[in-house]
mmCIF file as gemmi writes it, N, C-alpha and C atoms, coordinates in Angstrom:
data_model
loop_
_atom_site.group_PDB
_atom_site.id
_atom_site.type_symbol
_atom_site.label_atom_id
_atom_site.label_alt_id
_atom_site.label_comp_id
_atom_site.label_asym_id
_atom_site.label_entity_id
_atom_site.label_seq_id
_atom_site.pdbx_PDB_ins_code
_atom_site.Cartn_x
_atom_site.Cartn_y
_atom_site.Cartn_z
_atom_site.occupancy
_atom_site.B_iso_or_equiv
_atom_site.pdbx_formal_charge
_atom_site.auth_seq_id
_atom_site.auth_asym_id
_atom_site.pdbx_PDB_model_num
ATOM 1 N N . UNK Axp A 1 ? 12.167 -8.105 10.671 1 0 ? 1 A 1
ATOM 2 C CA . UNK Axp A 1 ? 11.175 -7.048 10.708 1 0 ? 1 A 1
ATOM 3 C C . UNK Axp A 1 ? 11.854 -5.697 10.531 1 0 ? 1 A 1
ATOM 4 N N . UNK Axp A 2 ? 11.101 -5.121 9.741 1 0 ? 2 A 1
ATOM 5 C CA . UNK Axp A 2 ? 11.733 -3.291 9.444 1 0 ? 2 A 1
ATOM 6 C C . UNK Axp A 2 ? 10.985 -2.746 10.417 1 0 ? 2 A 1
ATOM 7 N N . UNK Axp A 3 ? 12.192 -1.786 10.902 1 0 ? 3 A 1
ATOM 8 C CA . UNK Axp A 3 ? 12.119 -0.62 12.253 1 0 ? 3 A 1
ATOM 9 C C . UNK Axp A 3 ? 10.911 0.484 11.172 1 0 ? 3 A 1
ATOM 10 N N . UNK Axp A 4 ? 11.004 1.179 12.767 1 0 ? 4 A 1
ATOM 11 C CA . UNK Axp A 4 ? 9.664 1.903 11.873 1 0 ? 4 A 1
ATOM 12 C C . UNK Axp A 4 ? 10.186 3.269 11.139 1 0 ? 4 A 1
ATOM 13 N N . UNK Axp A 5 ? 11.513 3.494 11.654 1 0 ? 5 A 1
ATOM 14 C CA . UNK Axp A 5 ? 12.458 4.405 10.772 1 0 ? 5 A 1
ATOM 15 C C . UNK Axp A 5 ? 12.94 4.563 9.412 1 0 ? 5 A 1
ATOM 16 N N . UNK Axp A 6 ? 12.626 2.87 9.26 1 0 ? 6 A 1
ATOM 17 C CA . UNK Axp A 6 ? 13.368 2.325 7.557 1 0 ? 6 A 1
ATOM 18 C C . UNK Axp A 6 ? 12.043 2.501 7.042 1 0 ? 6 A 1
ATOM 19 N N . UNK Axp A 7 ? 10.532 2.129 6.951 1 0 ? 7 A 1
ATOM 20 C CA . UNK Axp A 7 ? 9.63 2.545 6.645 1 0 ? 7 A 1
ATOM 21 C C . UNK Axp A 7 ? 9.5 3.705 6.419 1 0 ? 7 A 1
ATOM 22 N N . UNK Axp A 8 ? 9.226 4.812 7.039 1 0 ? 8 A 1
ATOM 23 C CA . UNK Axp A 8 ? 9.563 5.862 6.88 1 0 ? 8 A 1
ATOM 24 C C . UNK Axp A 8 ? 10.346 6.498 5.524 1 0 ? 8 A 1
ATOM 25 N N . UNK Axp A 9 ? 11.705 6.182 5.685 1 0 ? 9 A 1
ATOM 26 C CA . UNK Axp A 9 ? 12.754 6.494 4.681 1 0 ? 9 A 1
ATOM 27 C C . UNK Axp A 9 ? 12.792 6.254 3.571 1 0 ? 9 A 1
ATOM 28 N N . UNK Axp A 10 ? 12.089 4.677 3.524 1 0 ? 10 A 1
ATOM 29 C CA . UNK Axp A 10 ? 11.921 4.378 2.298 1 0 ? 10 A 1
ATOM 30 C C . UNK Axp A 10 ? 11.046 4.592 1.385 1 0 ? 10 A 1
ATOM 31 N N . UNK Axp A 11 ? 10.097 5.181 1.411 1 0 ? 11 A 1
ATOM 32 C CA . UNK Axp A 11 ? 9.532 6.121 0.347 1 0 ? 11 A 1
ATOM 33 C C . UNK Axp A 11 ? 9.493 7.584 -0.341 1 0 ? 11 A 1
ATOM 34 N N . UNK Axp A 12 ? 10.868 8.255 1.037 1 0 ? 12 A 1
ATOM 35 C CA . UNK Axp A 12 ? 11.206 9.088 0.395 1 0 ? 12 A 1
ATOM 36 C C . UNK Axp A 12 ? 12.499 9.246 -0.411 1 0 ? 12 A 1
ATOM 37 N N . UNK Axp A 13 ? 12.986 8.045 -0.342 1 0 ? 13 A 1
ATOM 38 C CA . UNK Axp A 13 ? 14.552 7.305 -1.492 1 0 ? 13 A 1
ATOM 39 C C . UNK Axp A 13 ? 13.593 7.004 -2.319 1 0 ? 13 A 1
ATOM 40 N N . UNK Axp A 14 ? 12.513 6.242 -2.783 1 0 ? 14 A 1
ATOM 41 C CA . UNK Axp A 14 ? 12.079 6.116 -3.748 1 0 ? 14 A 1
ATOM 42 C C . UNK Axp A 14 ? 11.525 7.533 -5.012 1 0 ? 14 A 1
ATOM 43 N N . UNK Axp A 15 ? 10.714 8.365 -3.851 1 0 ? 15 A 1
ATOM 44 C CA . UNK Axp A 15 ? 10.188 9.002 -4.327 1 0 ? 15 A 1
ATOM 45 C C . UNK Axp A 15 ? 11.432 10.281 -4.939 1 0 ? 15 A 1
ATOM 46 N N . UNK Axp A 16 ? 12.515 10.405 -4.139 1 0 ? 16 A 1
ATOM 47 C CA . UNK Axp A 16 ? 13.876 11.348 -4.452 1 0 ? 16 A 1
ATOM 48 C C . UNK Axp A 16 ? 14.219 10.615 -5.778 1 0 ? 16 A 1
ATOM 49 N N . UNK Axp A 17 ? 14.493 9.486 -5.549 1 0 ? 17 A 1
ATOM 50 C CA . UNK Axp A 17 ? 15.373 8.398 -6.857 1 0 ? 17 A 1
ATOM 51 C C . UNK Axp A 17 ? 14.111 8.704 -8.292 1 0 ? 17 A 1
ATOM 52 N N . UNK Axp A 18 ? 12.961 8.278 -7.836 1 0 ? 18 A 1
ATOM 53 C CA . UNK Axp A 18 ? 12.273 8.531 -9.179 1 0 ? 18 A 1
ATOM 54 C C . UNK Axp A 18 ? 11.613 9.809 -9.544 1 0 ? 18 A 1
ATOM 55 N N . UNK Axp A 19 ? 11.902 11.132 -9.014 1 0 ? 19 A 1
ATOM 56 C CA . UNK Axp A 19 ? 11.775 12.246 -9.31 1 0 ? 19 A 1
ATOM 57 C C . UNK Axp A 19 ? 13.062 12.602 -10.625 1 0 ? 19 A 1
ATOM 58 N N . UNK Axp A 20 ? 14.146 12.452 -9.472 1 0 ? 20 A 1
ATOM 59 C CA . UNK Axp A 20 ? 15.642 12.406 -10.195 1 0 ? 20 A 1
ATOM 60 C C . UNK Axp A 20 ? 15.558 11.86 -11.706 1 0 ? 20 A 1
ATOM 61 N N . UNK Axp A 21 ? 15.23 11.103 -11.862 1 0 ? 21 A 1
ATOM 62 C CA . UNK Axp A 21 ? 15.221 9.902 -12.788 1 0 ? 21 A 1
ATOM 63 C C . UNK Axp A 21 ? 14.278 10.498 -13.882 1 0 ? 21 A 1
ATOM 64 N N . UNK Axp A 22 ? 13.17 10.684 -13.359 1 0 ? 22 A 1
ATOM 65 C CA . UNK Axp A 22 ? 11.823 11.706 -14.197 1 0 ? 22 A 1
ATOM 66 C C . UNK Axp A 22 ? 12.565 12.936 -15.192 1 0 ? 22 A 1
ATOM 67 N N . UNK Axp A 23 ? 13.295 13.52 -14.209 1 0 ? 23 A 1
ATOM 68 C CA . UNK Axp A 23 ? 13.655 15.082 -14.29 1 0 ? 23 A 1
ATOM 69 C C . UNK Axp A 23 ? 14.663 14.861 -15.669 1 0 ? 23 A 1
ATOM 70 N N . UNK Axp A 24 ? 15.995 13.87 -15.044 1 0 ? 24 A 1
ATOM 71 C CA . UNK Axp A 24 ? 16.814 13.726 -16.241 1 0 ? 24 A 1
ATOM 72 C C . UNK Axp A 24 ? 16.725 13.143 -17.532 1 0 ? 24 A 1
ATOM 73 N N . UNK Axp A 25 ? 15.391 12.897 -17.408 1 0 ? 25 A 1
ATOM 74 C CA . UNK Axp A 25 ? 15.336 11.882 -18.842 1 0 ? 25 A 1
ATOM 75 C C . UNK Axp A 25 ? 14.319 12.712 -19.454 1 0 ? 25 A 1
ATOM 76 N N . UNK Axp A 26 ? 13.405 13.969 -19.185 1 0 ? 26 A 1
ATOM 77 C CA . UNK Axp A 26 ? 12.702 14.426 -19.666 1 0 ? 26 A 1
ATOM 78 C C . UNK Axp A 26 ? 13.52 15.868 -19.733 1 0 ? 26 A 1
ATOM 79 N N . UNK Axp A 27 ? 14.919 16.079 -19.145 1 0 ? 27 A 1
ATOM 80 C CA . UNK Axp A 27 ? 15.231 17.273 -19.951 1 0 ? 27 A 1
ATOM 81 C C . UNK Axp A 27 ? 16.427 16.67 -21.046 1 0 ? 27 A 1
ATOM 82 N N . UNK Axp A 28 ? 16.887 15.192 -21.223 1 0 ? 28 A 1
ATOM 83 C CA . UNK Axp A 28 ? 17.345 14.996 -22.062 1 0 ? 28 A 1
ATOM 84 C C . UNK Axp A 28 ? 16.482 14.905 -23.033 1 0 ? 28 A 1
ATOM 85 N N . UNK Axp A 29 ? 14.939 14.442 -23.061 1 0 ? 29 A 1
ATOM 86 C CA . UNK Axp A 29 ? 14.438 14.544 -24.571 1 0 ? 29 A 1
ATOM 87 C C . UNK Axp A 29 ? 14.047 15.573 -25.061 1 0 ? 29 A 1
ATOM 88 N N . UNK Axp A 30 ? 13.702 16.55 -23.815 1 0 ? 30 A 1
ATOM 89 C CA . UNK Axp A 30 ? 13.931 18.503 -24.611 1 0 ? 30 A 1
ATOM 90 C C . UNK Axp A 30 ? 14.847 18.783 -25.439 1 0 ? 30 A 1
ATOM 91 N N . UNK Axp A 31 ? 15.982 18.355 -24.781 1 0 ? 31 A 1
ATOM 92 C CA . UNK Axp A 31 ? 17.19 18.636 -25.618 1 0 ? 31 A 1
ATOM 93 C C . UNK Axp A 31 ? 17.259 18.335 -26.955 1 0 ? 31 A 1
ATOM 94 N N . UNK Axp A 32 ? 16.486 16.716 -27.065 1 0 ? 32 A 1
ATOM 95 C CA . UNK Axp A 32 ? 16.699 16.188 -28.192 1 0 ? 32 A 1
ATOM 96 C C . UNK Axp A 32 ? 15.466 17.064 -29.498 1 0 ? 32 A 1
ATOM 97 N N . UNK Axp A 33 ? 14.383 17.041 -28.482 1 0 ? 33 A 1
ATOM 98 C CA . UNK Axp A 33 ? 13.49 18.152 -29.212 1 0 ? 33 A 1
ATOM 99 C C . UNK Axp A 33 ? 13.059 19.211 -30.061 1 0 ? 33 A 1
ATOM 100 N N . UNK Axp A 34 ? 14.27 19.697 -28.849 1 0 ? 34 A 1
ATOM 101 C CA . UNK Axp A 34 ? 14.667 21.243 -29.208 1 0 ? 34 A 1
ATOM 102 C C . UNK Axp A 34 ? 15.608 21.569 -29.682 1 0 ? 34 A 1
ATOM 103 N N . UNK Axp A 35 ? 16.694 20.521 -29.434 1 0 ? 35 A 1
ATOM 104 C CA . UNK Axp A 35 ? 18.162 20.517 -30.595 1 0 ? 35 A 1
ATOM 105 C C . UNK Axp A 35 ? 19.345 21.225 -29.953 1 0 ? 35 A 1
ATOM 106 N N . UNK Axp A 36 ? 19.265 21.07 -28.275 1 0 ? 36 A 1
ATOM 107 C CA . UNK Axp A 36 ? 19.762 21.983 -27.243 1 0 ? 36 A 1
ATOM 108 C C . UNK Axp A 36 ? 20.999 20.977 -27.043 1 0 ? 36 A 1
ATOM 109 N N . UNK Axp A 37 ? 22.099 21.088 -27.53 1 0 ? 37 A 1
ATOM 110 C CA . UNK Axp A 37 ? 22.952 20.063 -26.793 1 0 ? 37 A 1
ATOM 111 C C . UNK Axp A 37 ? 23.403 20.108 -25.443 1 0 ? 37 A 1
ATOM 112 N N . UNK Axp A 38 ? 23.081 20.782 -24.844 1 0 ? 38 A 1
ATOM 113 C CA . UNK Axp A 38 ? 23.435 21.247 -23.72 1 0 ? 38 A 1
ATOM 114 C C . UNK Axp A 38 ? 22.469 20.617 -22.622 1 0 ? 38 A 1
ATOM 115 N N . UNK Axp A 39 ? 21.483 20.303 -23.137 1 0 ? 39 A 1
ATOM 116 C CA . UNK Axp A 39 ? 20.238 19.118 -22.164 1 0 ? 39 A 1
ATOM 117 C C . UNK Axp A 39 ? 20.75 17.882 -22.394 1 0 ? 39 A 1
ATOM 118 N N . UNK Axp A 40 ? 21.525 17.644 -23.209 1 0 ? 40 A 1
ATOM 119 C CA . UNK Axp A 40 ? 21.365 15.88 -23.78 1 0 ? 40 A 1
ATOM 120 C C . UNK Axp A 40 ? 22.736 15.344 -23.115 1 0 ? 40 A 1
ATOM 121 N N . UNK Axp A 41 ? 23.581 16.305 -22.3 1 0 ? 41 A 1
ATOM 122 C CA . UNK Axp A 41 ? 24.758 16.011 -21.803 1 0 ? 41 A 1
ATOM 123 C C . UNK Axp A 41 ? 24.375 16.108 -20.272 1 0 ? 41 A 1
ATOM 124 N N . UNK Axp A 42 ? 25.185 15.486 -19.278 1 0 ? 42 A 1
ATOM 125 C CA . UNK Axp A 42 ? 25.505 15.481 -17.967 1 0 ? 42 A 1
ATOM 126 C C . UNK Axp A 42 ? 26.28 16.7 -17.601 1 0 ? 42 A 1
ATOM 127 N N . UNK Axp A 43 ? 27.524 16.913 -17.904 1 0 ? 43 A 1
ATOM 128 C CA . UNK Axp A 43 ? 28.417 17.246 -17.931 1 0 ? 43 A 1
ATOM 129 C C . UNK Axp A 43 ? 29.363 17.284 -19.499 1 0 ? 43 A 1
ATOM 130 N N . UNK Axp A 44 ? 29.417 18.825 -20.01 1 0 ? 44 A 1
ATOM 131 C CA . UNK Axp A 44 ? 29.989 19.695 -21.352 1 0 ? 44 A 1
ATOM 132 C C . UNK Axp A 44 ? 30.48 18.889 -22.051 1 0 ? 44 A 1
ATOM 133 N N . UNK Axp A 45 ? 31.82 17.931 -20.967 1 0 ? 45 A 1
ATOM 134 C CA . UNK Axp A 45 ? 32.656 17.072 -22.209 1 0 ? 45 A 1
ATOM 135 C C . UNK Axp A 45 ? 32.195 15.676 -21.843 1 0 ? 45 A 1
ATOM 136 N N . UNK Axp A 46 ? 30.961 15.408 -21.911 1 0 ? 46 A 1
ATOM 137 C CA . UNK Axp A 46 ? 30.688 14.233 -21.632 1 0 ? 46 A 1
ATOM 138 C C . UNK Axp A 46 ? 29.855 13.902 -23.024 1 0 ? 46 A 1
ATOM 139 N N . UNK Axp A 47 ? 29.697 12.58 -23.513 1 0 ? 47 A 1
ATOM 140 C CA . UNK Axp A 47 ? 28.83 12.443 -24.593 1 0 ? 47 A 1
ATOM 141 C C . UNK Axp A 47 ? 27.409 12.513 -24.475 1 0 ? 47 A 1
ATOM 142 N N . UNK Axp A 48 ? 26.775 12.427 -25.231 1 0 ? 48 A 1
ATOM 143 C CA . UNK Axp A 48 ? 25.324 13.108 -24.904 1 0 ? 48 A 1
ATOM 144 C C . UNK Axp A 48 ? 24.083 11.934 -24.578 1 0 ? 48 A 1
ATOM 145 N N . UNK Axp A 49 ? 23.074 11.813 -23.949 1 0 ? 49 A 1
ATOM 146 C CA . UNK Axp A 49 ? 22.566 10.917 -23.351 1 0 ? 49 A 1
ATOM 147 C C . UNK Axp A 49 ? 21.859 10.562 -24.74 1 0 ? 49 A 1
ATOM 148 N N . UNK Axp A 50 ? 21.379 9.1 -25.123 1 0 ? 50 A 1
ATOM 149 C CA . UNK Axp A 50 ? 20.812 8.534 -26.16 1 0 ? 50 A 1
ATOM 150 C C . UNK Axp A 50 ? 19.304 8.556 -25.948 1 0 ? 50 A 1
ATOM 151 N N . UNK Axp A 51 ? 18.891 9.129 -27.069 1 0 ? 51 A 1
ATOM 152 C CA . UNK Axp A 51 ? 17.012 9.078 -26.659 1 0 ? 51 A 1
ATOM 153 C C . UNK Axp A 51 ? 16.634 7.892 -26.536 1 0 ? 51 A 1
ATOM 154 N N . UNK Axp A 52 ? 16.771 6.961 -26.798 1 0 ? 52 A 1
ATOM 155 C CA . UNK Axp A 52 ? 15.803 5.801 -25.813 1 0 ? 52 A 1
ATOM 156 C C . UNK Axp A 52 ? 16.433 5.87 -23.983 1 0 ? 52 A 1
ATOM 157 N N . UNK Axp A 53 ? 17.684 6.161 -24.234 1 0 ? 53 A 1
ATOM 158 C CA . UNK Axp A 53 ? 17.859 6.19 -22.658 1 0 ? 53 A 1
ATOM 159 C C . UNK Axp A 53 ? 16.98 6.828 -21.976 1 0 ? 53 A 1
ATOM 160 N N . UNK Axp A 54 ? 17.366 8.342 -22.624 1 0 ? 54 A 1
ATOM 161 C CA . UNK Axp A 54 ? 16.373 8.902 -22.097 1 0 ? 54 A 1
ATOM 162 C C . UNK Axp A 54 ? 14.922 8.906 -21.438 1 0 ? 54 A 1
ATOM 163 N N . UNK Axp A 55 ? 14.579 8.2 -22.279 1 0 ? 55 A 1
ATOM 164 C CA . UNK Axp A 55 ? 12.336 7.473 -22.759 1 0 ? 55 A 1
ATOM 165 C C . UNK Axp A 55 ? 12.767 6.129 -21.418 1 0 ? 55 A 1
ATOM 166 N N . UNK Axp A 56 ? 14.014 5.747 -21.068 1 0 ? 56 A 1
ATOM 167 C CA . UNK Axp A 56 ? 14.355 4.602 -20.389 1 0 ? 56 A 1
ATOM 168 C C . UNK Axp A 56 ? 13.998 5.109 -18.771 1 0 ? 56 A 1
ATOM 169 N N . UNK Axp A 57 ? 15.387 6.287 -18.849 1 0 ? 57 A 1
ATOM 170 C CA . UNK Axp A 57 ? 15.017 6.842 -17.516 1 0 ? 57 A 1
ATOM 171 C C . UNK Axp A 57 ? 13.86 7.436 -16.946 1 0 ? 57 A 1
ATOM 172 N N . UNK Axp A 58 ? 12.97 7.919 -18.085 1 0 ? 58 A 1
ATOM 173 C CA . UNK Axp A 58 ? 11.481 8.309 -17.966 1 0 ? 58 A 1
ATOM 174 C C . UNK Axp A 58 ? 10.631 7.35 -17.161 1 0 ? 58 A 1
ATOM 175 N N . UNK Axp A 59 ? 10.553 5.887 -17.589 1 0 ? 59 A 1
ATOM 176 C CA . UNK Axp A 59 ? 9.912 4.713 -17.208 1 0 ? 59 A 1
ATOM 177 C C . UNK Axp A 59 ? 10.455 4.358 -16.22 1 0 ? 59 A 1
ATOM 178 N N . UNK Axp A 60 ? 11.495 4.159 -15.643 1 0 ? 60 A 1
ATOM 179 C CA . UNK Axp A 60 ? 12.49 3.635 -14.877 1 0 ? 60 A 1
ATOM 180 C C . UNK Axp A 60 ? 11.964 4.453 -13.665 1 0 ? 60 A 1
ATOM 181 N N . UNK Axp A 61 ? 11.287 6.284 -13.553 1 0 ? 61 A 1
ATOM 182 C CA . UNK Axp A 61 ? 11.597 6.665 -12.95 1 0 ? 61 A 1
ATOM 183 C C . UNK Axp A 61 ? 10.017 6.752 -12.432 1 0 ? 61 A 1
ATOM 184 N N . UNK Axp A 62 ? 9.412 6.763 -13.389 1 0 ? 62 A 1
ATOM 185 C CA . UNK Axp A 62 ? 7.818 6.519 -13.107 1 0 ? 62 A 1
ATOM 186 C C . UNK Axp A 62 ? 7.663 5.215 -12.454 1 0 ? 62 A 1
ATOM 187 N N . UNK Axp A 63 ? 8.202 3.739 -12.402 1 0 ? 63 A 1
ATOM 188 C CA . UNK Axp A 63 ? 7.948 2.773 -11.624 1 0 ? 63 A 1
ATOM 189 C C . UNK Axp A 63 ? 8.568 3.239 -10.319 1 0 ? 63 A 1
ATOM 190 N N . UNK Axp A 64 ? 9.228 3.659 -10.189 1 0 ? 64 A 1
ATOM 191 C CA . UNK Axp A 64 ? 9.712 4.261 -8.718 1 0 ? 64 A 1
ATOM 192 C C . UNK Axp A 64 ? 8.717 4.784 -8.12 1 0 ? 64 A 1
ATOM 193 N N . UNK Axp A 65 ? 7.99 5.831 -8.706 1 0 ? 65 A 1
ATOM 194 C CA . UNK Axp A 65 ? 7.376 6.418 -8.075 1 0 ? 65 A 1
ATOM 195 C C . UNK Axp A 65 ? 5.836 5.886 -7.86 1 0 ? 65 A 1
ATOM 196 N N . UNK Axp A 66 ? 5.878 5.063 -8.488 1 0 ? 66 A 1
ATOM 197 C CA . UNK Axp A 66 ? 4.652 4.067 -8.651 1 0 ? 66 A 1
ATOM 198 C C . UNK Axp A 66 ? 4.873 3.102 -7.116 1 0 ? 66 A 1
ATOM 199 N N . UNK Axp A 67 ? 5.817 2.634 -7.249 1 0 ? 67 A 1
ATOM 200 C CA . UNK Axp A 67 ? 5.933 1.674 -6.12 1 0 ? 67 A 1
ATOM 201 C C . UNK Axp A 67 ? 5.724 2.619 -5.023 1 0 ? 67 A 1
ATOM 202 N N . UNK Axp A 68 ? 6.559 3.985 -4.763 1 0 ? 68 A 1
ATOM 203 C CA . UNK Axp A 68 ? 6.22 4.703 -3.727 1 0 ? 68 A 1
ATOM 204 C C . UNK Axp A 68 ? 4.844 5.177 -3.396 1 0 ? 68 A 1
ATOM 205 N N . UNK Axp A 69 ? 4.139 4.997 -4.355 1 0 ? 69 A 1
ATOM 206 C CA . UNK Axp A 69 ? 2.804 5.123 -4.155 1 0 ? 69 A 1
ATOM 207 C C . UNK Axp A 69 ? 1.847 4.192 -3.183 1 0 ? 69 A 1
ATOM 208 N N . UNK Axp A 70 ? 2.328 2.88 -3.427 1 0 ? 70 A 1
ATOM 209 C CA . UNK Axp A 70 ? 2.238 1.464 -2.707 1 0 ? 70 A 1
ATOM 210 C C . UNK Axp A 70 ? 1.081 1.127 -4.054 1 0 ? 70 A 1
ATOM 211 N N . UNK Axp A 71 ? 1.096 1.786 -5.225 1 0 ? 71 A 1
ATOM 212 C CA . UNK Axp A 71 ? 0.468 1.024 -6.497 1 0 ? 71 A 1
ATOM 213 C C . UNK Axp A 71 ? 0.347 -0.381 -6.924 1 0 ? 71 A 1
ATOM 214 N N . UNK Axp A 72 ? -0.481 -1.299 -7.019 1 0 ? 72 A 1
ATOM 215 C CA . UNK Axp A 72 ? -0.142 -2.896 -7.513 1 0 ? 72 A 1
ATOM 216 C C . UNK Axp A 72 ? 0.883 -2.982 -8.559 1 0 ? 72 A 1
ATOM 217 N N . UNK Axp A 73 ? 2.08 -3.612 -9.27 1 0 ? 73 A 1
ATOM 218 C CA . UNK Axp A 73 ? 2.303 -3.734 -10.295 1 0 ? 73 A 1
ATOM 219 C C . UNK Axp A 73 ? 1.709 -4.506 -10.946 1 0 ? 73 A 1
């Protein structure tokens, strides 16, 4: 049985994780958009995030927040 603390917590790790997730994958496809290389990277000397990743982490980050919703899948 989950304490009533882990309840709690756990919808706001979900809802943190799929905000996160939302945020970075929709300013990597600005980037790609807008032609900003500077969105499509993590970090300057890092290579640049791939638009389906991107469209990946989008979805990835919306079921998160779906589940935190307590939504049916």
């Amino acid at each position: 049985m989950r304490s009533d603390s882990a309840k709690q917590v756990q919808p706001a790790v979900l809802i943190s994780a799929g905000g996160t997730c939302v945020l970075l994958g929709a300013l990597a496809l600005l980037g790609w958009y807008c032609r900003v290389p500077a969105l499509t990277r993590l970090v300057p000397s890092s290579s640049p995030m791939a638009f389906n990743s991107a469209a990946g982490f989008i979805m990835d980050g919306l079921a998160l927040l779906s589940i935190a919703s307590g939504r049916p899948s």
